[in-house]
PATI-442956 format. One record per residue: residue number from 1; x, y, z of N, C-alpha, C in turn; chain. Coordinates in steps of 0.1 Angstrom, whole numbers, plus 5000, padded with zeros to 4 digits. Layout:
PATI-442956
{NUM; {X; Y; Z}; {X; Y; Z}; {X; Y; Z}; A}
...
//
This chain:
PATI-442956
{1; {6034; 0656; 6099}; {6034; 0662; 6086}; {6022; 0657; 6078}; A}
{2; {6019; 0642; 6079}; {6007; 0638; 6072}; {5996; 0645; 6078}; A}
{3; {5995; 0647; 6092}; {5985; 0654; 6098}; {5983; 0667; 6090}; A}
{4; {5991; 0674; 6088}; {5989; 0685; 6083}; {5984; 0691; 6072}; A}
{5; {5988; 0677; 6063}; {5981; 0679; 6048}; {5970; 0677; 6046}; A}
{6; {5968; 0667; 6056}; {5953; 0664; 6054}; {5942; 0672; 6065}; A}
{7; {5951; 0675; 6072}; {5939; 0692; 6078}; {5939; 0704; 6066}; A}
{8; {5951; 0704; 6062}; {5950; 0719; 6050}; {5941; 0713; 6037}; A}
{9; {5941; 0704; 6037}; {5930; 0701; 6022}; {5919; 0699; 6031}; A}
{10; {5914; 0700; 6039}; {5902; 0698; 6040}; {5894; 0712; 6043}; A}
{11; {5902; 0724; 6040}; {5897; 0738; 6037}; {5896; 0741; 6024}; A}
{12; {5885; 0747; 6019}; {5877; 0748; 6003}; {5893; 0758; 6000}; A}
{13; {5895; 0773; 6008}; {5895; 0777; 6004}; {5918; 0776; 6001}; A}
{14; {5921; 0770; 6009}; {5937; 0762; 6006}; {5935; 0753; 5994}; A}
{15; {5928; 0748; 5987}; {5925; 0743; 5980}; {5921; 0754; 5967}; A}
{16; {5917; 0764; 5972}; {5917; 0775; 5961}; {5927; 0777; 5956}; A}
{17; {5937; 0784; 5969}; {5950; 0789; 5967}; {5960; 0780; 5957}; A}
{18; {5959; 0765; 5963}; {5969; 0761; 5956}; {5965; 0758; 5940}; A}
{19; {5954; 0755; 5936}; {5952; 0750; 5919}; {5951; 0764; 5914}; A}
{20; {5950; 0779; 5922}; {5950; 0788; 5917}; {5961; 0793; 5917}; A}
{21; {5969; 0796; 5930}; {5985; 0800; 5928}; {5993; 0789; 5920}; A}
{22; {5990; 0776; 5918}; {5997; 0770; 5912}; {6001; 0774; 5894}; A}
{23; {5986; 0777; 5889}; {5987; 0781; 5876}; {5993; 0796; 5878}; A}
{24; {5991; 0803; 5887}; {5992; 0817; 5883}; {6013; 0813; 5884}; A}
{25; {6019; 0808; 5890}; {6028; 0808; 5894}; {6038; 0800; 5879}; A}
{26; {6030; 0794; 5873}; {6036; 0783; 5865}; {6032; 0799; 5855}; A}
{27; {6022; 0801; 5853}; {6023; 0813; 5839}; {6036; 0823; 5842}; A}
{28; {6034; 0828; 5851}; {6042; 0839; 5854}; {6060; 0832; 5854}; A}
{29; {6062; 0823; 5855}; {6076; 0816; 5856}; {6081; 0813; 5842}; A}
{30; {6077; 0810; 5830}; {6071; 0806; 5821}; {6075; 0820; 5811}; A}
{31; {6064; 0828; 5817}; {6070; 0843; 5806}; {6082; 0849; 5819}; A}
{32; {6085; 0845; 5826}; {6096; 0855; 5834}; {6112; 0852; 5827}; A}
{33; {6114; 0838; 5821}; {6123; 0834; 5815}; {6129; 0845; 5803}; A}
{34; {6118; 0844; 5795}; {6120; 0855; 5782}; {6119; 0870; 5787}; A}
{35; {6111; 0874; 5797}; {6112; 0883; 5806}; {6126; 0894; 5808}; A}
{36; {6134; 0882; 5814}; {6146; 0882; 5823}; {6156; 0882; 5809}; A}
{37; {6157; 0875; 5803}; {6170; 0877; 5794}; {6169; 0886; 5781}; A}
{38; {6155; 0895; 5781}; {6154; 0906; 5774}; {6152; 0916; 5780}; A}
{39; {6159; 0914; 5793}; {6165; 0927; 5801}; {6145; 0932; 5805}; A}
{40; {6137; 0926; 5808}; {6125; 0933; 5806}; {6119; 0927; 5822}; A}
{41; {6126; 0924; 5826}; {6120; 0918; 5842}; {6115; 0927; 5849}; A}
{42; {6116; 0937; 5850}; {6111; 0951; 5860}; {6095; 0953; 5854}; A}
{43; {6093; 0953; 5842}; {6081; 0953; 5835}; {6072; 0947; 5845}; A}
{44; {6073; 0936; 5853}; {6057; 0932; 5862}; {6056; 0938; 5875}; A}
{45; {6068; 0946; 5877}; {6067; 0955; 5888}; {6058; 0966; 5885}; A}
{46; {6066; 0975; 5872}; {6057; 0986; 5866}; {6041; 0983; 5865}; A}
{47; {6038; 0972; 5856}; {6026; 0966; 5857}; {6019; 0970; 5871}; A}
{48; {6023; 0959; 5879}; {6021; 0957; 5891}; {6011; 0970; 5899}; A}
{49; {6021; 0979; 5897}; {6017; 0991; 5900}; {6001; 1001; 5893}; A}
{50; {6007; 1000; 5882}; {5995; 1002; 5874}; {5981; 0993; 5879}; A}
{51; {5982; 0980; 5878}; {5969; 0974; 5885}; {5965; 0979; 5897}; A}
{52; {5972; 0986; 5909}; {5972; 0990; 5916}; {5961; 1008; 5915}; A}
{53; {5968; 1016; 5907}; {5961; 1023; 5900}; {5945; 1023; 5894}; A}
{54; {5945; 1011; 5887}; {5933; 1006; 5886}; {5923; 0999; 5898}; A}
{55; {5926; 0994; 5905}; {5920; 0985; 5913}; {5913; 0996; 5921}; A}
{56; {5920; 1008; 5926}; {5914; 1018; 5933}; {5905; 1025; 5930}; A}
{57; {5907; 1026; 5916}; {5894; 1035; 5908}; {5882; 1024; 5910}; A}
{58; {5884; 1014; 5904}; {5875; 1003; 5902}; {5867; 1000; 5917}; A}
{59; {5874; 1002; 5929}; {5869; 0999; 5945}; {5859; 1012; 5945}; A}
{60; {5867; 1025; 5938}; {5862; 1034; 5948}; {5845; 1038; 5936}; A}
{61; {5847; 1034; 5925}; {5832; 1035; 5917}; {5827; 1023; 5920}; A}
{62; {5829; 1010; 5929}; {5822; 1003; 5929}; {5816; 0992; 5920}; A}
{63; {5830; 0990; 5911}; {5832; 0981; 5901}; {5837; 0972; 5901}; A}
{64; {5834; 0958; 5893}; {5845; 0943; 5898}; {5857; 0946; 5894}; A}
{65; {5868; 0945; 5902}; {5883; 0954; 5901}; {5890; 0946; 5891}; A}
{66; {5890; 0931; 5886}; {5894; 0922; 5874}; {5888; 0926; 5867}; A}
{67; {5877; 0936; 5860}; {5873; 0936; 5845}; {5881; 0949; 5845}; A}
{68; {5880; 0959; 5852}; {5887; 0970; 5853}; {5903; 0969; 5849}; A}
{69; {5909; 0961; 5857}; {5923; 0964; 5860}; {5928; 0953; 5847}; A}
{70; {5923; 0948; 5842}; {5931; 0935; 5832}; {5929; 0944; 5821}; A}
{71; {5920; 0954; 5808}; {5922; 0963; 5800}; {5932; 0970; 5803}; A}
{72; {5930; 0977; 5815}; {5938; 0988; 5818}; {5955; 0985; 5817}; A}
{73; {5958; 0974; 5823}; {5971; 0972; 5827}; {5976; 0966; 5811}; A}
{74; {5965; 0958; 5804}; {5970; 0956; 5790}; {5974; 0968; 5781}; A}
{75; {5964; 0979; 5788}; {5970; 0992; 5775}; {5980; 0999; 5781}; A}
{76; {5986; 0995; 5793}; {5997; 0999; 5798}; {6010; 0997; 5795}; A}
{77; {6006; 0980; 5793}; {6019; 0971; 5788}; {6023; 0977; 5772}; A}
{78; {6013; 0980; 5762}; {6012; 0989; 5750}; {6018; 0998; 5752}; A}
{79; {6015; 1006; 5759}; {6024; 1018; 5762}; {6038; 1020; 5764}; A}
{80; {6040; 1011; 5776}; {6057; 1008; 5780}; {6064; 0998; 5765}; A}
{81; {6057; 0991; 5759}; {6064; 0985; 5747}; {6067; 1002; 5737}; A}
{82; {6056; 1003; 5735}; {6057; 1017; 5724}; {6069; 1028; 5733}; A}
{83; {6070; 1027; 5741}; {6077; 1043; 5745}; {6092; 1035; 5744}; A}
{84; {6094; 1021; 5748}; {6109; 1018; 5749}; {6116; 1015; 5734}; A}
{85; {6102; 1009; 5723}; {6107; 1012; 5711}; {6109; 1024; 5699}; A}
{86; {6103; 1035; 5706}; {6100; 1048; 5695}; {6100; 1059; 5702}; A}
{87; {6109; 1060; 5713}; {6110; 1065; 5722}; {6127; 1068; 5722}; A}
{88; {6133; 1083; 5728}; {6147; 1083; 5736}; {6145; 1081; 5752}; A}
{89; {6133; 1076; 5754}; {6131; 1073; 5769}; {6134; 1055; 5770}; A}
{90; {6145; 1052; 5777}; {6150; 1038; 5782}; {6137; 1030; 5785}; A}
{91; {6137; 1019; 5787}; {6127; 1013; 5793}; {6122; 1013; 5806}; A}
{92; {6137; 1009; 5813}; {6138; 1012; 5828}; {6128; 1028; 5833}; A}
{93; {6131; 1041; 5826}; {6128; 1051; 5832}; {6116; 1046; 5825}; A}
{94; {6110; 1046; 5814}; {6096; 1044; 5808}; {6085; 1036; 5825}; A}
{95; {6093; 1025; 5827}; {6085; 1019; 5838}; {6081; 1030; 5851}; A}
{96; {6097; 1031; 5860}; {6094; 1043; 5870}; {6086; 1051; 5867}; A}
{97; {6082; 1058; 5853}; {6072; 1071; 5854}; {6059; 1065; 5852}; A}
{98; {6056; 1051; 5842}; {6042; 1048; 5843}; {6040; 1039; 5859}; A}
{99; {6048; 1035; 5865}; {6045; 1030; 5875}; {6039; 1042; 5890}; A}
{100; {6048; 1051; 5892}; {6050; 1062; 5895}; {6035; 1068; 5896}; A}
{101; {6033; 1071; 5885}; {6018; 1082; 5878}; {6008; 1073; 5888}; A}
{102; {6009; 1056; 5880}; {5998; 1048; 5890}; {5994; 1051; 5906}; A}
{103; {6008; 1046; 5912}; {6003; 1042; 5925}; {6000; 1058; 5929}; A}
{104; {6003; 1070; 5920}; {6000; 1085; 5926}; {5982; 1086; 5925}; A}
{105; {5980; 1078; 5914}; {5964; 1083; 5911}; {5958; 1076; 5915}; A}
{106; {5967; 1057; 5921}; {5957; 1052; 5934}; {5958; 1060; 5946}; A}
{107; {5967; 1065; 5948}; {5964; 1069; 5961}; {5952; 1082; 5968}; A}
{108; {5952; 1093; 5952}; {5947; 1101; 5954}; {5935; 1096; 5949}; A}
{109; {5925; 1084; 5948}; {5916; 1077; 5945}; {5910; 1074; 5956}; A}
{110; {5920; 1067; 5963}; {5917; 1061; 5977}; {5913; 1075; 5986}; A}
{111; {5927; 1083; 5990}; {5921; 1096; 5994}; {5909; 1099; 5999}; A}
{112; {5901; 1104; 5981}; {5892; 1111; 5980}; {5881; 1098; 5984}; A}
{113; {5881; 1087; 5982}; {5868; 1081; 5986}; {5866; 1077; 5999}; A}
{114; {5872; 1067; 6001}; {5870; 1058; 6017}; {5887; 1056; 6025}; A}
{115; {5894; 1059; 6018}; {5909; 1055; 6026}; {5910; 1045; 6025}; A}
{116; {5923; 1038; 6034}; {5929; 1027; 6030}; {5916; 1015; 6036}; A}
{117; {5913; 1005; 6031}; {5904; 0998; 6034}; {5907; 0980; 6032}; A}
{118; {5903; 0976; 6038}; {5905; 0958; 6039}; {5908; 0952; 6022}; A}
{119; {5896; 0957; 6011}; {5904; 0955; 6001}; {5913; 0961; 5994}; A}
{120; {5917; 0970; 5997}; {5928; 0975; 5989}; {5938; 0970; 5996}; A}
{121; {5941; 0970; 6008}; {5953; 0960; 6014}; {5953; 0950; 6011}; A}
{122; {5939; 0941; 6009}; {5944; 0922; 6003}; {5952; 0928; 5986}; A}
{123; {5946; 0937; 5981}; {5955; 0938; 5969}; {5966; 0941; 5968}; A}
{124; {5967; 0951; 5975}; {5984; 0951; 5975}; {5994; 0944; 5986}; A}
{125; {5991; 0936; 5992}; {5999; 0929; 6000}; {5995; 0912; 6001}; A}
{126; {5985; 0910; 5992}; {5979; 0895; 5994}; {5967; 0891; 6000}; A}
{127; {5959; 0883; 5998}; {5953; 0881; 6009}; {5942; 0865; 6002}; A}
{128; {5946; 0859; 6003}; {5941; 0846; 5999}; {5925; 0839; 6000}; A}
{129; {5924; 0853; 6011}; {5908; 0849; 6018}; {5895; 0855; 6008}; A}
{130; {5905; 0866; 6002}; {5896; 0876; 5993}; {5893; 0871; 5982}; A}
{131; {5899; 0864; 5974}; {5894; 0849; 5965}; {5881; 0850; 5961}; A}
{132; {5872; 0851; 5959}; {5857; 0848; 5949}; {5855; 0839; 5943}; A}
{133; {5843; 0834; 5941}; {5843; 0819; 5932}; {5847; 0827; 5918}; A}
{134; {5840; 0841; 5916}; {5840; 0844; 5903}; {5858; 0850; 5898}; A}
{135; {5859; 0853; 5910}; {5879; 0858; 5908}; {5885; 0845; 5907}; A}
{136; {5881; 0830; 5911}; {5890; 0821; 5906}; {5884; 0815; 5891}; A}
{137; {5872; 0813; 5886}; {5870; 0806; 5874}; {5873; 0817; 5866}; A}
{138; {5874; 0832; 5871}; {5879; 0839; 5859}; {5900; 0835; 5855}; A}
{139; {5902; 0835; 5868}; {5917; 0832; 5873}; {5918; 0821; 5865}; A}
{140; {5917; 0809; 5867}; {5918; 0796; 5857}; {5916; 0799; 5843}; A}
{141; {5903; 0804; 5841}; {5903; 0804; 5825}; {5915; 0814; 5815}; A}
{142; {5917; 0829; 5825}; {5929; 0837; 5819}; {5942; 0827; 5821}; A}
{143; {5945; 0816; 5830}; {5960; 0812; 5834}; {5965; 0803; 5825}; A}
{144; {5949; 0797; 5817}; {5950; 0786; 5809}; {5949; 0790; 5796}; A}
{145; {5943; 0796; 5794}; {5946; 0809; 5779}; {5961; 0811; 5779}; A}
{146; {5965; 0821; 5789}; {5982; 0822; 5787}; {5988; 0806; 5784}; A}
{147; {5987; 0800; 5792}; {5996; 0783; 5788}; {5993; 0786; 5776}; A}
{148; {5983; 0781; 5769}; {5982; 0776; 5759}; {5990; 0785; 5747}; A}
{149; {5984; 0801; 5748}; {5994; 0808; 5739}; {6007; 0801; 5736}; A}
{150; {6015; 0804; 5755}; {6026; 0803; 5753}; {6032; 0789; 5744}; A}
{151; {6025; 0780; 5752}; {6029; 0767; 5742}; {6028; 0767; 5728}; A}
{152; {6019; 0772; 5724}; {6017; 0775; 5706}; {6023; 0784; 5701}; A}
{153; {6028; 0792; 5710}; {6043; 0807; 5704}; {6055; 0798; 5711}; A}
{154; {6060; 0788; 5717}; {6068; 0789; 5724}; {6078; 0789; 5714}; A}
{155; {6082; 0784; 5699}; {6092; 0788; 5691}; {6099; 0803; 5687}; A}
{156; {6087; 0807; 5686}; {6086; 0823; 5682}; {6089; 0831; 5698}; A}
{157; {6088; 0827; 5707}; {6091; 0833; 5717}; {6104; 0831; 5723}; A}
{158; {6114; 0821; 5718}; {6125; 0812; 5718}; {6132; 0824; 5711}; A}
{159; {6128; 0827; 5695}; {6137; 0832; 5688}; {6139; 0849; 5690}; A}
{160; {6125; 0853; 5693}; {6129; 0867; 5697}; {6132; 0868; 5707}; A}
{161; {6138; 0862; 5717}; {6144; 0857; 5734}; {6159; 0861; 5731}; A}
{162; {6161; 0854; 5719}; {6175; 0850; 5722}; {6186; 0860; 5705}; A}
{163; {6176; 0862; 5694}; {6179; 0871; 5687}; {6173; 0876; 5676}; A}
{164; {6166; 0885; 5680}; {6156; 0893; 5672}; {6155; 0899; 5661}; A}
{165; {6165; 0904; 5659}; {6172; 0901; 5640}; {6171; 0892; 5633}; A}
{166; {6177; 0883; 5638}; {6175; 0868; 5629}; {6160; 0865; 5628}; A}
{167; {6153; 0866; 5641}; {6137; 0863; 5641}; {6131; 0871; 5630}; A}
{168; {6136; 0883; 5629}; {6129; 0895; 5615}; {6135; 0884; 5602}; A}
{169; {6150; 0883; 5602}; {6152; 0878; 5588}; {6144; 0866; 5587}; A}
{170; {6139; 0860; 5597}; {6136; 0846; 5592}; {6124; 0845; 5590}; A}
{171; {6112; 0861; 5586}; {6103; 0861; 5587}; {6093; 0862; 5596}; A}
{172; {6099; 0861; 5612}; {6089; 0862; 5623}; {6087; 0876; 5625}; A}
{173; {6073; 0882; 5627}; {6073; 0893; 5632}; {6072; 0894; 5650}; A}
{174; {6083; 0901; 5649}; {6091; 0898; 5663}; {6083; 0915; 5671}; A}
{175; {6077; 0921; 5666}; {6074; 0931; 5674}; {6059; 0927; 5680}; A}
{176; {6051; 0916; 5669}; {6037; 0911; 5674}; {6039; 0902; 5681}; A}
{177; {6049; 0896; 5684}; {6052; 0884; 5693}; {6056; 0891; 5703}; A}
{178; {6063; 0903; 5709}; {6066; 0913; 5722}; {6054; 0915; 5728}; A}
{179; {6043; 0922; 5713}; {6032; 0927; 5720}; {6022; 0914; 5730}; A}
{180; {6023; 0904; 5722}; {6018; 0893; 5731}; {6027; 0887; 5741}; A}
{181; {6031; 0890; 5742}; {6044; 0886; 5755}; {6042; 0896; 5763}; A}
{182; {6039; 0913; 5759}; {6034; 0921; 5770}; {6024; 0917; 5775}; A}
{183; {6011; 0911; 5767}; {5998; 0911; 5771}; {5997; 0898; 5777}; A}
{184; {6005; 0889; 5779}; {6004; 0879; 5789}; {6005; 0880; 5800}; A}
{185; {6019; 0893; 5802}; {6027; 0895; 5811}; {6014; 0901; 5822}; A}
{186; {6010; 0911; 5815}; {5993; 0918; 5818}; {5985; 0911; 5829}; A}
{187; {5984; 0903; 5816}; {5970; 0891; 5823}; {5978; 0881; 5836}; A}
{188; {5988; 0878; 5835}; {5998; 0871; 5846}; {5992; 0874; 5857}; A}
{189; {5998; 0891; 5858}; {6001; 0900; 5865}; {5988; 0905; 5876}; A}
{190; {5978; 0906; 5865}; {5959; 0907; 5873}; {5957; 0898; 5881}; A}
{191; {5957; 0885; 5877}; {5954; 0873; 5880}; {5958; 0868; 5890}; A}
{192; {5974; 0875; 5895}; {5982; 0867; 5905}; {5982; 0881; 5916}; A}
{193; {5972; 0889; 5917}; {5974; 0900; 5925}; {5963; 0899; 5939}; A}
{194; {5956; 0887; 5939}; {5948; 0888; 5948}; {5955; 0877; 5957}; A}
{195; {5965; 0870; 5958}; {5971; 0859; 5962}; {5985; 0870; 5965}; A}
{196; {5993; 0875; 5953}; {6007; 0878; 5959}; {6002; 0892; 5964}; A}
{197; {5995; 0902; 5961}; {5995; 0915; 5962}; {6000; 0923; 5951}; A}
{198; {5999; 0934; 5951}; {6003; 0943; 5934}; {6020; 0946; 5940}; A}
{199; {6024; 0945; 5955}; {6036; 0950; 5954}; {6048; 0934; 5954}; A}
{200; {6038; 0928; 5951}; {6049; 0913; 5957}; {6049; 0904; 5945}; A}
{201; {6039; 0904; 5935}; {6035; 0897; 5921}; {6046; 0896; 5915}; A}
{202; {6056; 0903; 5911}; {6067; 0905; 5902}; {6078; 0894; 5906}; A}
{203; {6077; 0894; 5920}; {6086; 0881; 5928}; {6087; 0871; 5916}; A}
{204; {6071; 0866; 5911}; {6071; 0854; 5907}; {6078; 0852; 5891}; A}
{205; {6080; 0865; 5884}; {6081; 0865; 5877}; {6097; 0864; 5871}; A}
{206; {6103; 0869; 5880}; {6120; 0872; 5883}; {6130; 0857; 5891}; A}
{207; {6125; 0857; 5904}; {6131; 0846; 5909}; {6133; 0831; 5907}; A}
{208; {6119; 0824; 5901}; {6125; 0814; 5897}; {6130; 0811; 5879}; A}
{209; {6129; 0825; 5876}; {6138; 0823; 5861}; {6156; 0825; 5866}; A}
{210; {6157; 0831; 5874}; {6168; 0837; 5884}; {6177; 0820; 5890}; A}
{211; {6167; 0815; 5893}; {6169; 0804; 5900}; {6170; 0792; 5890}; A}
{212; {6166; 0792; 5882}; {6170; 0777; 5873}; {6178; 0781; 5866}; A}
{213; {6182; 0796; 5861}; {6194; 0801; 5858}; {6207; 0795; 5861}; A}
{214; {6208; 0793; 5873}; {6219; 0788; 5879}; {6223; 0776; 5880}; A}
{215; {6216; 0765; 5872}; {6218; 0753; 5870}; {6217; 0747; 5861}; A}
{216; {6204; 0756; 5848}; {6204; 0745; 5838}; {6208; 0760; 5822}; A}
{217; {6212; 0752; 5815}; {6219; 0759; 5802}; {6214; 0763; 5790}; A}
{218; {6203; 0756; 5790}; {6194; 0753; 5775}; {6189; 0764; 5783}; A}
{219; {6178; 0772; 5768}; {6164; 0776; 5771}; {6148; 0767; 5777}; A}
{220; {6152; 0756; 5768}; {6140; 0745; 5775}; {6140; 0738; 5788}; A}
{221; {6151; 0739; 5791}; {6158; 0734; 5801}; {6153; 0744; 5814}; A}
{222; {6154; 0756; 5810}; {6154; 0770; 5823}; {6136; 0772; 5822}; A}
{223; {6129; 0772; 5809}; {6111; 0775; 5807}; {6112; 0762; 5818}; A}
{224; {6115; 0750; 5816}; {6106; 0736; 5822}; {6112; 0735; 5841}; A}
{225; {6122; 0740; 5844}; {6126; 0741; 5856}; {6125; 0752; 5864}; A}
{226; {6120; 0765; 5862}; {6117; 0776; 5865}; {6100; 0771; 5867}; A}
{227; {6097; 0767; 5860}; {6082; 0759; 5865}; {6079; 0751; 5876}; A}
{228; {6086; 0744; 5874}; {6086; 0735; 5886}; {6090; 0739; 5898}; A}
{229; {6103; 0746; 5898}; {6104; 0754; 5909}; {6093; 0767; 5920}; A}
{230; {6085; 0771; 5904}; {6079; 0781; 5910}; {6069; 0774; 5915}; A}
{231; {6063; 0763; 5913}; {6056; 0758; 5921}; {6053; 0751; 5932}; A}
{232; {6068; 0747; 5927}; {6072; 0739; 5943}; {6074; 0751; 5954}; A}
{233; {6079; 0763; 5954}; {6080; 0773; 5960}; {6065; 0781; 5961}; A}
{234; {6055; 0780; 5951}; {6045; 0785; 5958}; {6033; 0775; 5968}; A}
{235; {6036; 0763; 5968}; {6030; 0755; 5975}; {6038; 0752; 5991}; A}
{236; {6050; 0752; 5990}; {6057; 0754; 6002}; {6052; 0768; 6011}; A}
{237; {6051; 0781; 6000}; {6051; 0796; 6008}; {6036; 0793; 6008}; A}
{238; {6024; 0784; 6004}; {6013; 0786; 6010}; {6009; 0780; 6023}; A}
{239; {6016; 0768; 6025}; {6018; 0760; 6037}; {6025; 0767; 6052}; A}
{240; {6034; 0776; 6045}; {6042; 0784; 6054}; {6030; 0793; 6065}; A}
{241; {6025; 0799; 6051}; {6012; 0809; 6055}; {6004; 0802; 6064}; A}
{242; {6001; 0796; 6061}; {5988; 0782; 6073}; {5994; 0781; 6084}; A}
{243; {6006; 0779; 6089}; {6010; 0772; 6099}; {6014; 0784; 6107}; A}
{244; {6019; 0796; 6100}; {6023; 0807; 6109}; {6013; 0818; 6110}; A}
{245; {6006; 0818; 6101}; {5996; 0828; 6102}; {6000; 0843; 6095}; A}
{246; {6007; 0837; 6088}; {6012; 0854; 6077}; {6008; 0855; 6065}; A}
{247; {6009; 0861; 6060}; {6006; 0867; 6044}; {6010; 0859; 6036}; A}
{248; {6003; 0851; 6025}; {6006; 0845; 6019}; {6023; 0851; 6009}; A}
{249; {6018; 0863; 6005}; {6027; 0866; 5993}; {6044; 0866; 5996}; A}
{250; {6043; 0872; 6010}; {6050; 0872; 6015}; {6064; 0863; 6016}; A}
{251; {6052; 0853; 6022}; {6060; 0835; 6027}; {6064; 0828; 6012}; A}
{252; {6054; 0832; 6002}; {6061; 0825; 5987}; {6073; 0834; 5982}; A}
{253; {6075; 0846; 5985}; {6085; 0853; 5981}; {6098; 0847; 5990}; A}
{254; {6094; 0851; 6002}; {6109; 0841; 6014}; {6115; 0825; 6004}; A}
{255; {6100; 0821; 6003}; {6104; 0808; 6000}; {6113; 0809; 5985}; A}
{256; {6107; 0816; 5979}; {6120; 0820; 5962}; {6131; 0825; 5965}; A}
{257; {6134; 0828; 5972}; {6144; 0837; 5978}; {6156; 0825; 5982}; A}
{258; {6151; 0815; 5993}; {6155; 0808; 6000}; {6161; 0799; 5990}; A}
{259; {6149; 0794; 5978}; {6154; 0787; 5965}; {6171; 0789; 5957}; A}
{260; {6166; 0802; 5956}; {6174; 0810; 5948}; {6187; 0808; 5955}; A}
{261; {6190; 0809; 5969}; {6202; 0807; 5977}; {6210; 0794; 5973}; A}
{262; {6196; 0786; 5976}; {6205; 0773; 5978}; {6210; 0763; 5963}; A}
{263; {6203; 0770; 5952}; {6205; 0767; 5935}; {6222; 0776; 5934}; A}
{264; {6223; 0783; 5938}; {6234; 0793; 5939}; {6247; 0786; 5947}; A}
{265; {6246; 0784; 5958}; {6252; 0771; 5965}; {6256; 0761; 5956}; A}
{266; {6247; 0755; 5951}; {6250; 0738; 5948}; {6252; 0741; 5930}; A}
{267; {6250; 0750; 5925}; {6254; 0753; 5911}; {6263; 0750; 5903}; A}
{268; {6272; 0739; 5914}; {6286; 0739; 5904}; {6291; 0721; 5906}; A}
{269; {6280; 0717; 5911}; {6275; 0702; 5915}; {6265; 0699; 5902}; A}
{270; {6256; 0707; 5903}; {6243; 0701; 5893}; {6242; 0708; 5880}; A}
{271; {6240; 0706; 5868}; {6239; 0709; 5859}; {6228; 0704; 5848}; A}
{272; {6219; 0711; 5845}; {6211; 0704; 5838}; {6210; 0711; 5822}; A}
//
């Protein structure tokens, strides 16, 4: 086992994955909490999709697909906020049709230009190797931006979490604090698509809020252990990847999964 850590750090680019999937995985865990209990978890799937949409336009004009797809997917998330609040359209359906339109107009993108090709598969399915210096110091500085929001909203993201009425009476404007809660979800979502893929990204966002669910009670309790987990679970699913030779996104999703089981199991033992 020691052998093995010290063969995987001695690759630049395992060493990418983890200080890069580590943050993308701690952001995305982080907003997946407030995500999940405002019924809005499907949102990074919809997303998801949409980056997808963009990424293809962006390959097939021959554009850096992160300057592209991080606007686009932000005025997406505007979108699906606006249609589920001023809208008779549910949210749930709001997502299926903007997700839907996306992967239609990547595909007829792809289509028309070069067909399915090596990067549009690392994007939608992962691919750890596709990494750039310039895709990770942009990746760090968007992952560390989100932290920090979150940490300086985390009150205000507490109260419209848990009851959004009260957050209006008490003066918070609870609809500017959604919209920034979409636009993280956004930037999460970009950031974490070159490591999970556009169809596997959402994993991170859902499972380990899912998973500390099951043991701890508080809200601070579920933000700080949904953390931890997700990164103990994405450093596990990148090791997995090394040793077997699979897709990274993949093996971190198994491994949430696997989490998620065994918190479910032992949930009536541990309590935090």
């Amino acid at each position: 086992m020691v052998n093995l850590f010290e063969e995987i750090f001695t690759y630049e680019f395992m060493i990418r994955a983890l200080i890069v999937g580590s943050l993308v995985a701690l952001c995305a865990a982080l907003l997946g909490v407030s995500l999940v209990l405002k019924k809005y978890s499907m949102i990074g799937d919809g997303l998801s999709h949409v980056a997808f949409g963009a990424l293809s336009i962006a390959l097939a004009l021959n554009v850096a697909p992160l300057y592209i797809a991080i606007p686009v997917v932000i005025i997406a998330a505007f979108i699906l906020l606006h249609i589920s609040q001023n809208s008779k359209i549910k949210s749930d359906a709001a997502i299926g049709l903007i997700s839907t339109v996306s992967i239609a107009i990547g595909v007829i993108t792809i289509s028309l230009s070069k067909g399915i090709n090596t990067d549009i598969n690392s994007y939608m399915f992962g691919n750890i190797l596709a990494m750039n210096q310039s895709d990770i110091i942009l990746s760090v500085i968007l992952s560390l931006f989100v932290l920090v929001i979150f940490i300086l909203f985390y009150n205000k993201m507490f109260a419209i979490t848990f009851d959004e009425d009260f957050a209006k009476a008490t003066g918070i404007k609870a609809n500017r604090f959604k919209i920034v809660l979409s636009i993280l979800t956004a930037i999460t979502i970009v950031i974490g698509m070159r490591m999970m893929g556009t169809m596997l990204i959402s994993s991170l966002i859902i499972f380990p809020s899912l998973t500390a669910m099951r043991v701890c009670k508080t809200f601070k309790s579920v933000v700080i252990t949904s953390g931890i987990i997700s990164v103990i679970c994405l450093f596990f699913g990148v090791i997995l990847s090394y040793v077997y030779s699979v897709p990274t996104g993949a093996c971190i999703v198994v491994t949430n999964a696997i989490m998620l089981v065994l918190f479910s199991i032992t949930k009536k033992t541990i309590k935090i």
